[in-house]
MIDOSE-1310 file (N, C-alpha, C; in nm, 2 decimals, decimal comma, always signed):
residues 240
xxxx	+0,08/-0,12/+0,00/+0,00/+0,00/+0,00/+0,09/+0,13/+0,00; +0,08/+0,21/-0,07/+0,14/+0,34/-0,09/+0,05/+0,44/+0,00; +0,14/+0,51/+0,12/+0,09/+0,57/+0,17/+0,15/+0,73/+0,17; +0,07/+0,84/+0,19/+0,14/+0,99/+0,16/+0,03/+1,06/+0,24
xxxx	+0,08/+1,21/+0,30/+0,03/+1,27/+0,41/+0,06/+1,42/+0,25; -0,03/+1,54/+0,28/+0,01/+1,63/+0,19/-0,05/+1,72/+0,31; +0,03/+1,78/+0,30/-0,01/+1,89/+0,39/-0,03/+2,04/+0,33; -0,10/+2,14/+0,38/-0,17/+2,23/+0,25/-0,13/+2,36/+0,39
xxxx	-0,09/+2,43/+0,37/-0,02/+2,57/+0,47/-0,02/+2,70/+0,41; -0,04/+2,82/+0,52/-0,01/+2,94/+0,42/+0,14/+3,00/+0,52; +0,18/+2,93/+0,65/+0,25/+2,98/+0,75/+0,33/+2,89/+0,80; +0,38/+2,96/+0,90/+0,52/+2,90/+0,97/+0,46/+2,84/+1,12
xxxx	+0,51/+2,69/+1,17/+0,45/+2,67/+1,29/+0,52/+2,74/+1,38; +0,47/+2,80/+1,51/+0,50/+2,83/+1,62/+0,45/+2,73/+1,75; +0,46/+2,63/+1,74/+0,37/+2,54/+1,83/+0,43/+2,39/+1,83; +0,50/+2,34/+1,99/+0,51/+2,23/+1,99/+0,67/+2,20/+1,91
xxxx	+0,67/+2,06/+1,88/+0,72/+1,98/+1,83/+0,81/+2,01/+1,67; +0,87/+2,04/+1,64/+0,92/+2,05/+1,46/+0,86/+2,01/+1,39; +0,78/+2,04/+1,29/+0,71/+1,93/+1,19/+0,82/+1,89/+1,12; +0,96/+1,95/+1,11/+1,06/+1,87/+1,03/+1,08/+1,73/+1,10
xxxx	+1,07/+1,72/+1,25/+1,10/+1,63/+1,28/+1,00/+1,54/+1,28; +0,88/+1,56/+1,28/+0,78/+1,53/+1,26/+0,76/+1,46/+1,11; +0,81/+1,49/+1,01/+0,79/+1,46/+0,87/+0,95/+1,34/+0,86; +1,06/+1,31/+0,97/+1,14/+1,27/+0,93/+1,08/+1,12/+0,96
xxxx	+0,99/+1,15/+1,10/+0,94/+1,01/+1,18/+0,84/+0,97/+1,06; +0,79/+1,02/+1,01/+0,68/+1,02/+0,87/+0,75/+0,88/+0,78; +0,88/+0,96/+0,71/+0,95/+0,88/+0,65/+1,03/+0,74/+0,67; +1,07/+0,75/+0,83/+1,08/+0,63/+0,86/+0,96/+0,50/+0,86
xxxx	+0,83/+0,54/+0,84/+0,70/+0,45/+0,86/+0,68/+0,43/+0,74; +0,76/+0,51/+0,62/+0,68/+0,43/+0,50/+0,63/+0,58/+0,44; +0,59/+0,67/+0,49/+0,50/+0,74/+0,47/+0,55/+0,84/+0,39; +0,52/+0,95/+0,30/+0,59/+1,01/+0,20/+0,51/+1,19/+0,22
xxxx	+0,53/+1,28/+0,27/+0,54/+1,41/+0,30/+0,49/+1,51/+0,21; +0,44/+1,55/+0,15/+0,41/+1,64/+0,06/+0,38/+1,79/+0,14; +0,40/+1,90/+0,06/+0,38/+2,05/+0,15/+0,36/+2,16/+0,04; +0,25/+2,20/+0,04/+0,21/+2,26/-0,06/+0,17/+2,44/+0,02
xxxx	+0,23/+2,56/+0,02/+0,25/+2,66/+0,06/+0,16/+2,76/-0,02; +0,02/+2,83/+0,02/-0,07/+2,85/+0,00/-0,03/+3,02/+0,00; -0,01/+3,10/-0,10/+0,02/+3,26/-0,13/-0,09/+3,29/-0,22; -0,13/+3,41/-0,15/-0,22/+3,52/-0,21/-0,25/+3,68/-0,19
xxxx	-0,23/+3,65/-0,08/-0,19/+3,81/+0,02/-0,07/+3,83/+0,08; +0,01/+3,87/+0,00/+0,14/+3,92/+0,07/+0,23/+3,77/+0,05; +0,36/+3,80/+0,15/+0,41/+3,70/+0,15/+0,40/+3,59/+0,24; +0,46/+3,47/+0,22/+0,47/+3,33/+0,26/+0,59/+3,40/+0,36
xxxx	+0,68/+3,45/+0,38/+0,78/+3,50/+0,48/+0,92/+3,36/+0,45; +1,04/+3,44/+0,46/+1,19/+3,33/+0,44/+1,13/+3,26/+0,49; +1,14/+3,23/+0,67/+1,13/+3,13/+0,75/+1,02/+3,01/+0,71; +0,87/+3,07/+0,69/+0,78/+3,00/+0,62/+0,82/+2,91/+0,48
xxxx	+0,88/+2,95/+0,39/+0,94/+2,91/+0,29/+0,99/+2,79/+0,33; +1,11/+2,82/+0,37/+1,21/+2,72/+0,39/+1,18/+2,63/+0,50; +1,04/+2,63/+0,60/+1,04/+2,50/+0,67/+0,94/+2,44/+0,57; +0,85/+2,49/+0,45/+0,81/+2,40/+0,36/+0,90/+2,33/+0,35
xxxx	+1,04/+2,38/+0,23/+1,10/+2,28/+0,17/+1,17/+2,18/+0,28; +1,16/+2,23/+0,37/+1,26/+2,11/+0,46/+1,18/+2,02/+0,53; +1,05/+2,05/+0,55/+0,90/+1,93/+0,60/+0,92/+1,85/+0,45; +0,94/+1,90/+0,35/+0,90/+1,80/+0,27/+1,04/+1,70/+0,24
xxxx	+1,13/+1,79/+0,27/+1,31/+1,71/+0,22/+1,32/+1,59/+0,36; +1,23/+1,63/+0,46/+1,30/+1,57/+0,53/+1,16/+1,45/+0,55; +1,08/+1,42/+0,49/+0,94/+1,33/+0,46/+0,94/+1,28/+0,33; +1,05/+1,31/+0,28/+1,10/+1,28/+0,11/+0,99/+1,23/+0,01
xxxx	+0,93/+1,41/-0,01/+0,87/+1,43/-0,09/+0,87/+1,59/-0,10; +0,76/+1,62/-0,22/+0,78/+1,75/-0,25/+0,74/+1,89/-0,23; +0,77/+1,99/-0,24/+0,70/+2,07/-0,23/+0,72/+2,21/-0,29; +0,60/+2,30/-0,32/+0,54/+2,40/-0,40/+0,48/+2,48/-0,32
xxxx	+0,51/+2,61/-0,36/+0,45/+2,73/-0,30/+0,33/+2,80/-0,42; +0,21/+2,82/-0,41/+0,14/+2,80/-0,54/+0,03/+2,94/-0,48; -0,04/+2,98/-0,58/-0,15/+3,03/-0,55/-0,29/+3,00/-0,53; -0,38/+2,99/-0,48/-0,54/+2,98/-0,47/-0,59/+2,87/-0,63
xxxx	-0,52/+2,99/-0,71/-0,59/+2,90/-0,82/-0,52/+2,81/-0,88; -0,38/+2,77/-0,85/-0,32/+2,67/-0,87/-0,31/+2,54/-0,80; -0,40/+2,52/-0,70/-0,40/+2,46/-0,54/-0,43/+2,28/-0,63; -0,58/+2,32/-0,67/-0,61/+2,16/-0,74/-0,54/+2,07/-0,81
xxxx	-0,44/+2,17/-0,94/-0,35/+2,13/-1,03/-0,21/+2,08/-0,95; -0,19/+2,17/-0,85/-0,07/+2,10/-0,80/-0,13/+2,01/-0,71; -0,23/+1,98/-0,65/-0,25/+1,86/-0,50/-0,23/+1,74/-0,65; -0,33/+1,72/-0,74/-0,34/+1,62/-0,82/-0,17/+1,61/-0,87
xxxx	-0,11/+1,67/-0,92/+0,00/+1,64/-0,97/+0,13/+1,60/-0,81; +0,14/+1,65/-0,70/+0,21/+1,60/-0,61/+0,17/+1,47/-0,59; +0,04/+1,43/-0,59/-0,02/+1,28/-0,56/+0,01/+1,16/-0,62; -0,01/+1,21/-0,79/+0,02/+1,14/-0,88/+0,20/+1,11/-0,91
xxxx	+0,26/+1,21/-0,88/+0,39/+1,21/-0,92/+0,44/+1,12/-0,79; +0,42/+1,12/-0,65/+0,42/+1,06/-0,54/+0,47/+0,89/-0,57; +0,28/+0,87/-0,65/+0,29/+0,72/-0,65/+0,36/+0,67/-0,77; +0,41/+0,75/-0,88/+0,47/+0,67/-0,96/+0,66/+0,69/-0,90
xxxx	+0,66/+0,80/-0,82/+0,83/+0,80/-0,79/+0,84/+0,68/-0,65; +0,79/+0,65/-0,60/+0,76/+0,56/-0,52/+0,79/+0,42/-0,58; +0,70/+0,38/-0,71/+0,68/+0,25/-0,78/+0,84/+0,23/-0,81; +0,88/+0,31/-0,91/+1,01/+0,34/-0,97/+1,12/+0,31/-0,90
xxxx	+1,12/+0,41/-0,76/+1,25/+0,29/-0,65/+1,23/+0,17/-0,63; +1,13/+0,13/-0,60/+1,06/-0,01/-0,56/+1,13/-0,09/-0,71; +1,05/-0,07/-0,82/+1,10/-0,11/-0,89/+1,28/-0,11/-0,93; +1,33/-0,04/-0,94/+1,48/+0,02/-0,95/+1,54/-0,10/-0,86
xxxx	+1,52/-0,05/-0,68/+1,57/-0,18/-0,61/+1,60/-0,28/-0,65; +1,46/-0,35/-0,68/+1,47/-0,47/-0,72/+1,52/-0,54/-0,87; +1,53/-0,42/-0,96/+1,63/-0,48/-1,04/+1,73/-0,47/-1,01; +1,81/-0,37/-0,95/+1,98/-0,37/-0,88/+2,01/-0,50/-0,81
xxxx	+1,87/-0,51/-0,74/+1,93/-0,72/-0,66/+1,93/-0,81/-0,76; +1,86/-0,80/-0,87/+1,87/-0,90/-0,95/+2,00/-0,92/-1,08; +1,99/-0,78/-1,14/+2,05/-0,73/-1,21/+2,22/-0,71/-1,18; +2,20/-0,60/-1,06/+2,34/-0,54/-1,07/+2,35/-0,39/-1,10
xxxx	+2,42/-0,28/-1,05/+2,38/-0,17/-1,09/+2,45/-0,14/-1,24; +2,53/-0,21/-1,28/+2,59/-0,20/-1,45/+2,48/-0,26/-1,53; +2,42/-0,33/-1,55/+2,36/-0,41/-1,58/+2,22/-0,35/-1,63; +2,15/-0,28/-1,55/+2,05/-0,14/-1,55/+2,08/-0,05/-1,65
xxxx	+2,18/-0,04/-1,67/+2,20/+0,07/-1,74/+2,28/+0,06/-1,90; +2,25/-0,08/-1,88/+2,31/-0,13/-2,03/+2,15/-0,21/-2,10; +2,00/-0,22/-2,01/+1,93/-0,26/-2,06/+1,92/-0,20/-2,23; +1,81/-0,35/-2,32/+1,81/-0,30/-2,45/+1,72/-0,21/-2,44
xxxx	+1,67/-0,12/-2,51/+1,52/-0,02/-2,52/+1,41/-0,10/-2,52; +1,40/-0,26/-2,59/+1,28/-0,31/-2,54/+1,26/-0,34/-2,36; +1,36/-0,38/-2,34/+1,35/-0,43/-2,20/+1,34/-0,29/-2,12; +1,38/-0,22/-2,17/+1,32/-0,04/-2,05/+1,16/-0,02/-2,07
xxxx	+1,16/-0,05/-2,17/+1,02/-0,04/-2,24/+0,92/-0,12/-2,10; +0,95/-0,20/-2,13/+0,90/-0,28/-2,03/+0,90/-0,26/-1,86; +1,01/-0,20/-1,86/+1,01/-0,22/-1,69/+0,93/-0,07/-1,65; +0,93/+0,01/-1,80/+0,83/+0,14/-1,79/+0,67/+0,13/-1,77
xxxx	+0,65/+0,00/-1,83/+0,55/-0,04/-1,83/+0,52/-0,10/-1,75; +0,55/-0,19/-1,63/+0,58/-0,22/-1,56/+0,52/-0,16/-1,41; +0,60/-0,03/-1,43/+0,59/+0,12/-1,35/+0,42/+0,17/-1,37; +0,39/+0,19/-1,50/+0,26/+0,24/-1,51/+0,16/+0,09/-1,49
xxxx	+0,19/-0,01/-1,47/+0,07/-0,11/-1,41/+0,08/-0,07/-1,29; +0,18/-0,09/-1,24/+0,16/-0,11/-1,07/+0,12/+0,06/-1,02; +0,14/+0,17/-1,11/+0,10/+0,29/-1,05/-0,06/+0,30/-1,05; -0,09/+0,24/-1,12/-0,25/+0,24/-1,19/-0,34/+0,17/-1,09
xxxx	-0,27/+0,05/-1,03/-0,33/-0,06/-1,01/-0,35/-0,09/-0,83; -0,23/-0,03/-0,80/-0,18/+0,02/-0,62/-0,25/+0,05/-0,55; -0,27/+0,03/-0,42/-0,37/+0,07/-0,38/-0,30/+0,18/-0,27; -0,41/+0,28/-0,24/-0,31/+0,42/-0,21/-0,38/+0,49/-0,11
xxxx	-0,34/+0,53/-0,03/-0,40/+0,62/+0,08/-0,32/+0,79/+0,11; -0,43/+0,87/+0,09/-0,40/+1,01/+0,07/-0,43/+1,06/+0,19; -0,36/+1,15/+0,30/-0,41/+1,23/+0,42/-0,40/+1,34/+0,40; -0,50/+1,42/+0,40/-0,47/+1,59/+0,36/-0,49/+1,60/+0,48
xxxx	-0,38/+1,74/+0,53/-0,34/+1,81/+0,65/-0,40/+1,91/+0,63; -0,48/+1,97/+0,67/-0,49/+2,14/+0,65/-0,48/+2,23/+0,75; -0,42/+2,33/+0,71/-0,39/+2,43/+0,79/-0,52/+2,57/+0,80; -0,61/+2,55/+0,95/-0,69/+2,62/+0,95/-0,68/+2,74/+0,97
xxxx	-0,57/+2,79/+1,03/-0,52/+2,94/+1,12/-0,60/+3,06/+1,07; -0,61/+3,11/+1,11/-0,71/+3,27/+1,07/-0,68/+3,30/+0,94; -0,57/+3,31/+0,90/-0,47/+3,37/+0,78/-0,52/+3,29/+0,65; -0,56/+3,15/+0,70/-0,60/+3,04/+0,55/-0,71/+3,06/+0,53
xxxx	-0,82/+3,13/+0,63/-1,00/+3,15/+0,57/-1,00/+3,16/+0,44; -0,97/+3,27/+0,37/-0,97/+3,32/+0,27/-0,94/+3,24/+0,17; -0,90/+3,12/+0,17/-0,81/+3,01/+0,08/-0,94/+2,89/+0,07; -0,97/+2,86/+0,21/-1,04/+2,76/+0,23/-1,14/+2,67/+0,16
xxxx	-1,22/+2,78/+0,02/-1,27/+2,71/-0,06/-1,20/+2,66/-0,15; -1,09/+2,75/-0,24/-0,97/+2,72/-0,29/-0,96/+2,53/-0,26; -0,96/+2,51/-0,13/-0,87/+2,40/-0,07/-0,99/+2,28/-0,10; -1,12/+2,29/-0,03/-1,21/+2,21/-0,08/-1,20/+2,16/-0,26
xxxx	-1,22/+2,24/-0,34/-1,21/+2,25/-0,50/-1,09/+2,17/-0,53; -0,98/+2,18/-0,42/-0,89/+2,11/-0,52/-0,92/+1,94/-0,42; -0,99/+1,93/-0,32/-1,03/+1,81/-0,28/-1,12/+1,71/-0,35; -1,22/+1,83/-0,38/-1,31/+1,79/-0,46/-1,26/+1,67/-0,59
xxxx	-1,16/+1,80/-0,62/-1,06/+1,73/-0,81/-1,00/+1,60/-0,76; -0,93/+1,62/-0,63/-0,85/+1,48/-0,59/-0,92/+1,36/-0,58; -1,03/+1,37/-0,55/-1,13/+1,27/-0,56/-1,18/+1,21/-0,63; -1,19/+1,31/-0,77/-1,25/+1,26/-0,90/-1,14/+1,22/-0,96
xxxx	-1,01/+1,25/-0,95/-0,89/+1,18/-1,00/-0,84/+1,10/-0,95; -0,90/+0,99/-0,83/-0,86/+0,85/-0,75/-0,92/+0,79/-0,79; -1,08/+0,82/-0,86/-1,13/+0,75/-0,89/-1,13/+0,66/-1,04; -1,07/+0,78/-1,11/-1,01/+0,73/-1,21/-0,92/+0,61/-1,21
xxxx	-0,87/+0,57/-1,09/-0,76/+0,46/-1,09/-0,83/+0,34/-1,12; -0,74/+0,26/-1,18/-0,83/+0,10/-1,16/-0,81/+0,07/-0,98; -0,71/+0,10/-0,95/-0,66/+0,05/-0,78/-0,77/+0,13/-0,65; -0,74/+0,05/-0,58/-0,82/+0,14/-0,46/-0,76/+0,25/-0,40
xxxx	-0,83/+0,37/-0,39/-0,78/+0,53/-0,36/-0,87/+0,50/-0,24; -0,86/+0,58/-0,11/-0,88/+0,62/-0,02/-0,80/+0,74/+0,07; -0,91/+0,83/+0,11/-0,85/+1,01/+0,15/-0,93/+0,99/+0,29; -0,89/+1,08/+0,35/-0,87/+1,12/+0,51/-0,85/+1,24/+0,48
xxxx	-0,95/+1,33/+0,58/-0,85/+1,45/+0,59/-0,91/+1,50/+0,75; -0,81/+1,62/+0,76/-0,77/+1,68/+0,89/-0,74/+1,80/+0,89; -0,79/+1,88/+1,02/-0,70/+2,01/+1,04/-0,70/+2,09/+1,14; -0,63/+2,17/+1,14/-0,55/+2,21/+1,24/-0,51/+2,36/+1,23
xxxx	-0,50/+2,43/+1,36/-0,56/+2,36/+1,49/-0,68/+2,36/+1,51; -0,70/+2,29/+1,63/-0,85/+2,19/+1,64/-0,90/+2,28/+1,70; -1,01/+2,23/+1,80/-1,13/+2,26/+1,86/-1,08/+2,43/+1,91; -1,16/+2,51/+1,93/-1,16/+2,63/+2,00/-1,15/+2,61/+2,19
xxxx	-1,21/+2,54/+2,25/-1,19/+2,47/+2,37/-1,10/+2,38/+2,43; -1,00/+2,37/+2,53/-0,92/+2,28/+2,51/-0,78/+2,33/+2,45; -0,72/+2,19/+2,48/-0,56/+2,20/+2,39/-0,60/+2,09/+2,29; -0,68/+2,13/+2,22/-0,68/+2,05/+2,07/-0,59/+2,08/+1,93
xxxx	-0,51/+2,00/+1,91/-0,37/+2,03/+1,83/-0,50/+2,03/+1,71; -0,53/+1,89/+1,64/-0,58/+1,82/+1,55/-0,69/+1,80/+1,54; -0,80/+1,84/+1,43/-0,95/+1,75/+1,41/-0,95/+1,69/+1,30; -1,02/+1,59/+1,30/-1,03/+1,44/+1,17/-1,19/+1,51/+1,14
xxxx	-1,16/+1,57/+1,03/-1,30/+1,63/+0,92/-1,32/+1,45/+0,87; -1,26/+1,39/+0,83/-1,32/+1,23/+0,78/-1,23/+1,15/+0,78; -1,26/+0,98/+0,86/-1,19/+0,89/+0,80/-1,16/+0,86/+0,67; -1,08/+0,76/+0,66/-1,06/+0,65/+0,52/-1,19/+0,67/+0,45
xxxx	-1,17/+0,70/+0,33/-1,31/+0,67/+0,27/-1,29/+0,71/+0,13; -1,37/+0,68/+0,02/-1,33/+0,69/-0,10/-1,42/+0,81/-0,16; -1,52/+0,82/-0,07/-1,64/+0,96/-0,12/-1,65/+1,02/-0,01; -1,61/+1,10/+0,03/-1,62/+1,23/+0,14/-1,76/+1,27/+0,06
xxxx	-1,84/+1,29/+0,21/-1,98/+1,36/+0,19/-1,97/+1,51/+0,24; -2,06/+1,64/+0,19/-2,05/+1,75/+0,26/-1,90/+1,82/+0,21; -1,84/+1,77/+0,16/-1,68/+1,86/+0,11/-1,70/+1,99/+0,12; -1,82/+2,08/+0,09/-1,88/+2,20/+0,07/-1,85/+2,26/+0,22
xxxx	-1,89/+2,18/+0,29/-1,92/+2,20/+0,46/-1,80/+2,21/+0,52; -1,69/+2,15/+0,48/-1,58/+2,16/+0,55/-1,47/+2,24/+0,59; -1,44/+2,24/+0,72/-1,35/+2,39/+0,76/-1,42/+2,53/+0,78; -1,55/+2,53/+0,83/-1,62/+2,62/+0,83/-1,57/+2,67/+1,00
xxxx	-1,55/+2,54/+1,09/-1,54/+2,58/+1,18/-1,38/+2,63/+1,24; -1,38/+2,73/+1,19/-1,24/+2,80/+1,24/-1,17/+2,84/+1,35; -1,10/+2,82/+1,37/-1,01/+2,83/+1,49/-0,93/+2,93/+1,49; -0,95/+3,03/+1,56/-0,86/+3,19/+1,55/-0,76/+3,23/+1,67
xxxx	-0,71/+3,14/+1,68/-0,65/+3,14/+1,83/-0,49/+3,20/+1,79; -0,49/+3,16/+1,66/-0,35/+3,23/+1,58/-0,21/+3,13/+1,57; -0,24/+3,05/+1,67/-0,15/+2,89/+1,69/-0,10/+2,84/+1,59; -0,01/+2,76/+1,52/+0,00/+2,68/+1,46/+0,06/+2,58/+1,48
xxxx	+0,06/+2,46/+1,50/+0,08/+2,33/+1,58/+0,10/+2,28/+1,45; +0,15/+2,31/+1,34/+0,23/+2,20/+1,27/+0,24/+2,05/+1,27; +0,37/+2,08/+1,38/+0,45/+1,98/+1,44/+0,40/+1,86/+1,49; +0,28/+1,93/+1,60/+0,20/+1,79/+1,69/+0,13/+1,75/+1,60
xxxx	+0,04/+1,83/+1,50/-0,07/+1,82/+1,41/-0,02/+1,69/+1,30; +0,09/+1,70/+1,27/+0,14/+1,63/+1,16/+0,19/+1,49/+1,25; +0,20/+1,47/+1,35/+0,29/+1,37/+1,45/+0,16/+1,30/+1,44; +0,05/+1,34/+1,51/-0,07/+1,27/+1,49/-0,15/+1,20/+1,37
xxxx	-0,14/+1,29/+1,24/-0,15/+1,21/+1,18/-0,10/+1,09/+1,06; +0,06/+1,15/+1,11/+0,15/+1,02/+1,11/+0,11/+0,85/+1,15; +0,07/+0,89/+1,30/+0,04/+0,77/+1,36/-0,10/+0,68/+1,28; -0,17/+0,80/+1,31/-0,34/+0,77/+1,22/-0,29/+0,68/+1,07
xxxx	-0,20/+0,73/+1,04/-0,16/+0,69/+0,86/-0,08/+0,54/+0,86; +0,00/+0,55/+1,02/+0,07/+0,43/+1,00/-0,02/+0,33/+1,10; -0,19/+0,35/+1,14/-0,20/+0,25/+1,16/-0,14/+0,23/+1,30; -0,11/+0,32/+1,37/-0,07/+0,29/+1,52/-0,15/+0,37/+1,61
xxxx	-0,18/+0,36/+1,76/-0,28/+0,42/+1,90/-0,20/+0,55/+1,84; -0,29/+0,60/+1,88/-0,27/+0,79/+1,88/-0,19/+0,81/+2,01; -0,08/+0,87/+2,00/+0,00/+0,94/+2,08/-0,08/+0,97/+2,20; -0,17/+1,02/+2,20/-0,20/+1,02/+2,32/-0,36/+1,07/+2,36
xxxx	-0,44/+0,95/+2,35/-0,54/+0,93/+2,31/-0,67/+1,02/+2,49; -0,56/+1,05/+2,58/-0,65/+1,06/+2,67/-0,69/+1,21/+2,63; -0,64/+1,31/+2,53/-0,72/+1,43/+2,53/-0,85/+1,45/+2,47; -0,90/+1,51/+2,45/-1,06/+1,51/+2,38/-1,02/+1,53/+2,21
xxxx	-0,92/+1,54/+2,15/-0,92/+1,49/+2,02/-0,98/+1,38/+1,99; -0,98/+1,34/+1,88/-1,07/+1,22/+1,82/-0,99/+1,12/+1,77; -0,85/+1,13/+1,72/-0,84/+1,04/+1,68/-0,79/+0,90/+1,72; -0,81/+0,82/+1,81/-0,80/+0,76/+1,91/-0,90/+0,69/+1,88
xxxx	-1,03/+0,75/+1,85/-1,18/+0,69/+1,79/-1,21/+0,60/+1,65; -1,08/+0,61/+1,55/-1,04/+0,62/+1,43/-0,97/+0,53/+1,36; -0,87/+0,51/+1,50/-0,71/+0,44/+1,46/-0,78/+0,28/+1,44; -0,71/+0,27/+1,28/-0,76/+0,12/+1,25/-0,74/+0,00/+1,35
């Protein structure tokens, strides 16, 4: 199963934990990082910038700083690019154990052909789990439909797969009461109901928890107890 976390931000965390460190523990589970940096008013700021690229270098995957109306085109293309760079080491690997790394690179053009093809069955056919992170802070309102629309697209483009697609999403920070880092808008599911409805409830507290937000649903993704299930978060309720 191909697993990826994409997380969707317009800011820099101040809260908790590193999400760099947070996106490293990502990586060691299997799990693959995406960070997509939401500009429209003004700037994303150095600092902001560059803990994109480093959440995503260090969750070894990619990331893009985009605008509002670029949001859908790049979620669907980070996703897509995700599962076939994924296939491709997988595949690569396992020809270097069989092969040899000289060996790879002396294939004939039919036999690349093939192992390209190869690549596009298993990308098509995989079955794949997507976690969108969102960043709710006061500063993203203005984006928020932007963010649904390109959910919406991601959906209709999983379904296109022959393989089984399933999305989750989440955001952050949570509840207004409380120390709620994280809320789970939906489990695992292949049709999110209400997409329209979602993220209405905002959280203006100005926080940004990154760090813990992304830690949690690390665990959610790998299928392990929620870090620490005795707070009034939810996801604890969830974990397969």
């Amino acid at each position: 199963m191909l697993k990826q976390i994409l997380l969707i931000t317009d800011g820099c965390s101040n809260v908790g934990i590193s999400p760099v460190i947070a996106a490293a523990h990502a990586m060691e589970e299997g799990i693959t990082v995406n960070v997509i940096g939401v500009v429209d008013h003004g700037e994303l700021g150095q600092l902001g910038s560059q803990e994109i690229i480093e959440i995503a270098r260090a969750g070894n995957g990619m990331s893009r700083i985009v605008s509002s109306r670029q949001l859908s085109q790049t979620v669907q293309m980070m996703t897509r690019k995700t599962v076939v760079g994924t296939i491709e080491k997988a595949v690569g690997k396992e020809l270097r154990n069989i092969l040899g790394d000289d060996q790879i690179s002396q294939l004939p053009p039919d036999k690349r052909a093939e192992v390209v093809h190869v690549i596009d069955e298993m990308s098509e056919n995989s079955t794949m789990r997507v976690a969108l992170l969102v960043d709710t802070s006061a500063s993203m309102k203005p984006k928020l439909a932007a963010v649904r629309e390109a959910l919406q697209d991601l959906l209709l483009s999983l379904r296109a797969r022959a393989g089984r697609s399933e999305v989750a999403v989440f955001h952050f920070p949570g509840s207004v009461s409380g120390d709620v880092e994280l809320e789970m808008d939906s489990p695992w599911t292949q049709d999110l109901a209400n997409i329209h409805k979602m993220f209405y409830k905002i959280n203006m507290r100005g926080t940004t928890p990154t760090g813990p937000a992304l830690l949690q649903v690390v665990e959610y993704v790998a299928e392990k107890p929620s870090m620490d299930s005795s707070k009034d978060g939810i996801l604890g309720d969830y974990v397969v």
